[in-house]
N, C-alpha and C positions, 0 to 999 in steps of 0.2 A: 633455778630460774629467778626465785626471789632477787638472788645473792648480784645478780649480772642485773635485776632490772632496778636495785637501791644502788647499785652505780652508777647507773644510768642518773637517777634521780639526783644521786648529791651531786655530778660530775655537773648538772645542770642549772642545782643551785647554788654552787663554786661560783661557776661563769658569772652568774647574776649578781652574787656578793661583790665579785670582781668590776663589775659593772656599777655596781653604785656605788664603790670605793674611788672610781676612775671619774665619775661625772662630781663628787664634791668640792674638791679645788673651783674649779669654774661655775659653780651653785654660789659657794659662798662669796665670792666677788659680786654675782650679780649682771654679767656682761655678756655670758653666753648660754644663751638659749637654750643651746643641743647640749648643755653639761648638765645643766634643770631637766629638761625630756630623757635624756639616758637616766639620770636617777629615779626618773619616776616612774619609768618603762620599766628599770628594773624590779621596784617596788612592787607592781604589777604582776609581773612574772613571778614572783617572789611569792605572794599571795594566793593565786591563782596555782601553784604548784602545789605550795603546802596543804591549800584548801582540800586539792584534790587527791593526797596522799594523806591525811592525815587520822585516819581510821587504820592505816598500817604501819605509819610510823609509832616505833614503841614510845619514843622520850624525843624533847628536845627541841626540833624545829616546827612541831604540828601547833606550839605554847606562843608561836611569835605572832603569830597573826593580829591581835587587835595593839601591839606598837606599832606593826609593818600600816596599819590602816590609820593610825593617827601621822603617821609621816609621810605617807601617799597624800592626805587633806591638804598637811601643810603645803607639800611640792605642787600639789595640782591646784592649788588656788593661783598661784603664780603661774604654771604651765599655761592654765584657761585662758589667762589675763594676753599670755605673750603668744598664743594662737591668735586671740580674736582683736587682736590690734595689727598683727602682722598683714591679715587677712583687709583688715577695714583702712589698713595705709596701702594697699594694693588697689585697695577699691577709689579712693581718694583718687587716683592717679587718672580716672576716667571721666571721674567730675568736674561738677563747674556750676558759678552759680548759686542757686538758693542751698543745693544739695552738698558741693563742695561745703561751703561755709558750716552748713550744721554739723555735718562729720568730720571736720578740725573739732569743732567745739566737744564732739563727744570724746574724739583720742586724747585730747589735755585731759578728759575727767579721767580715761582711760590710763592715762600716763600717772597719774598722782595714785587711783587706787593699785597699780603698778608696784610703785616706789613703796606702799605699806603692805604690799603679799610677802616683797624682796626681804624687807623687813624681819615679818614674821620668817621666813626659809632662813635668814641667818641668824635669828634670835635660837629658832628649833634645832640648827645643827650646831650651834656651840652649845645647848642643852646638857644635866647630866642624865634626861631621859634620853637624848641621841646617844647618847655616851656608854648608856647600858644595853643600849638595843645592839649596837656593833658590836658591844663583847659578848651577848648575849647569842649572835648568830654566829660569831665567830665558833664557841662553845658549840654551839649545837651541830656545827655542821663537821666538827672532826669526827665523832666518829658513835651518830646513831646507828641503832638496830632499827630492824622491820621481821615483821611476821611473814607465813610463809605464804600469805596473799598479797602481800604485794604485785600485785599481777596490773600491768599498765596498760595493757590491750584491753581488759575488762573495764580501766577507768575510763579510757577516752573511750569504748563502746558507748559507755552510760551519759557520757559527756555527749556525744553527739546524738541519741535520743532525747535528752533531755533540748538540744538544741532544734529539733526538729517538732517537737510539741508546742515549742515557742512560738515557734515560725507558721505552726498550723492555726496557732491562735489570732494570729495578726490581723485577718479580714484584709477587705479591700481598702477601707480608709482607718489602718492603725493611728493612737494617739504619738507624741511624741515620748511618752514614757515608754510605751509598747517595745518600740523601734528601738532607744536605749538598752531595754534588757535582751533583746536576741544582739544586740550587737556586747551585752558581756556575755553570751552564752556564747557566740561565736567565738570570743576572744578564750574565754575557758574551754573550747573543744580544739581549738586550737594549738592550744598551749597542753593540754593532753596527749595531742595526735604527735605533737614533737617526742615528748617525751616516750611514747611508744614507740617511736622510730625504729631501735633498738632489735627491737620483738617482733616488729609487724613488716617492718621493710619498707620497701617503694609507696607502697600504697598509701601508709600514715605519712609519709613525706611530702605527697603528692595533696592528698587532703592537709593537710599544714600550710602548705604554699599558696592552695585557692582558698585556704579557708582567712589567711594573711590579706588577700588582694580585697575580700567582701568585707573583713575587717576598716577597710581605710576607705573604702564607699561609707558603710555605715558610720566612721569618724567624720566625714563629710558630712552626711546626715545632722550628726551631733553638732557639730560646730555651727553649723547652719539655723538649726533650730537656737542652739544660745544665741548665736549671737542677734537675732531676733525678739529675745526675751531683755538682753540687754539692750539695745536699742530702744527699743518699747520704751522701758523707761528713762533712759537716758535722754533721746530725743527731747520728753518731754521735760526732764529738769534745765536741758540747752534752751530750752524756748523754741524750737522748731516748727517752721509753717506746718501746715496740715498737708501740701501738698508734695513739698519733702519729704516728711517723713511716711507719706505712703511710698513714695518711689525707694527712698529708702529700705525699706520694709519686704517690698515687694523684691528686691534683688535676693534678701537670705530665702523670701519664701519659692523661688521659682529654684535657687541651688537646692533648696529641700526636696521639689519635686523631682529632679535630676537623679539625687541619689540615690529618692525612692527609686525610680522609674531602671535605674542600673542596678538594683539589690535585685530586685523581679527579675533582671534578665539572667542575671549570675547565682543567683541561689539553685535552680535544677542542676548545675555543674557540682556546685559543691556538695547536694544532696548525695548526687551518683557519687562520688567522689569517694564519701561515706560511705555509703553502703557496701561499694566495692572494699574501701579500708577494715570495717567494721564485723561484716555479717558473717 
């Protein structure tokens, strides 16, 4: 069982390798967005896999995690930058006015701290610390051992109790950090339940799949809330009326109540979801 479920595992962190070999061509240009997002997605994946296996891997890939997280920074500084402009040049398109006018003036400051994240992503992948991390995964991923607990139905079990103690902690009015961390515990039981696929069947597929859809409510959440915190002060370096920038303001804060208000309805799906996958 070990033996078919460290299959499982490198066959998944292949895919992933393969994935952010395939998004750097169009990273390092600088031009396409979804080649930045696949690398960083994969990074993610990457991370979140190892993390979760890394008590049963003998050697090798369990050692990469704090490169994988200094290159996730880089990618996601950029990533953040080219959500929350995409987002706020959408929003533009509905203004007009005092409100239109201040939100150009924030996407120029947006567009320049843009141009120095791009920056930093193509200083980081011509690195010879980039340079060692890819022979170094490459290395790792030919050909570790595992012990004979490798057991991936017991990791995403532990993965989605730890997800659900999260979830019990939140109250009725969570912080915005709160909401962040179940939405990476959603993301890491998620990325567990894949990887049990194998072992467990329909059931971890089925919990993978809803636990994917709360995932991208809860990225709504996130996005919603930064681009809030950025505004805040952006607004206020543009010179922005007071009455702008509440209406401003008040658009990420009512998409924040939205997502909340759609996490509450979809979270008892994904609970059941678990426990049928899990118990």
């Amino acid at each position: 069982m070990a033996k078919v479920a460290l299959d499982d595992v490198l066959a998944t962190l292949r895919a992933q390798r393969r994935a952010l070999l395939a998004g750097e061509p169009g990273t390092r240009r600088g031009r396409d967005p979804e080649a930045l997002h696949g690398m960083r997605t994969a990074v993610r994946r990457l991370r979140a896999i190892l993390r979760a296996v890394r008590s049963s891997l003998d050697s090798g890939p369990a050692r990469l995690g704090g490169e994988l997280r200094w290159l996730g920074r880089v990618l996601g500084g950029a990533r953040d930058l080219d959500v929350l402009r995409a987002h706020l040049r959408a929003e533009l398109a509905s203004l007009e006015g005092a409100d239109a006018t201040a939100l150009r003036h924030v996407l120029a400051r947006l567009d320049a701290q843009r141009t120095r994240a791009q920056a930093a992503v193509r200083a980081a992948l011509a690195s010879s610390r980039y340079a060692r991390l890819r022979r170094s995964l490459d290395a790792a991923l030919r050909a570790p051992t595992a012990g004979e607990d490798l057991a991936v139905g017991r990791i995403a079990r532990r993965r989605f109790k730890k997800l659900r103690k999260a979830v019990e902690a939140l109250g009725e009015t969570p912080t915005d950090g709160q909401v962040h961390a179940v939405r990476v515990s959603v993301k890491r039981a998620r990325y567990a339940a894949e990887l049990a696929r194998g072992a467990v069947g329909r059931q971890a597929k089925r919990f993978a799949r809803e636990a994917g859809r709360l995932q991208d409510i809860l990225g709504e959440y996130q996005d919603a809330a930064v681009a809030e915190a950025r505004l805040r002060t952006l607004l206020r370096t543009v010179g922005a009326d007071r009455a702008a920038t509440r209406r401003l303001l008040a658009r990420q804060q009512h998409r924040r109540r939205i997502a909340w208000a759609d996490f509450q309805d979809r979270w008892p799906k994904l609970e059941r979801r678990g426990r049928k996958a899990w118990s």
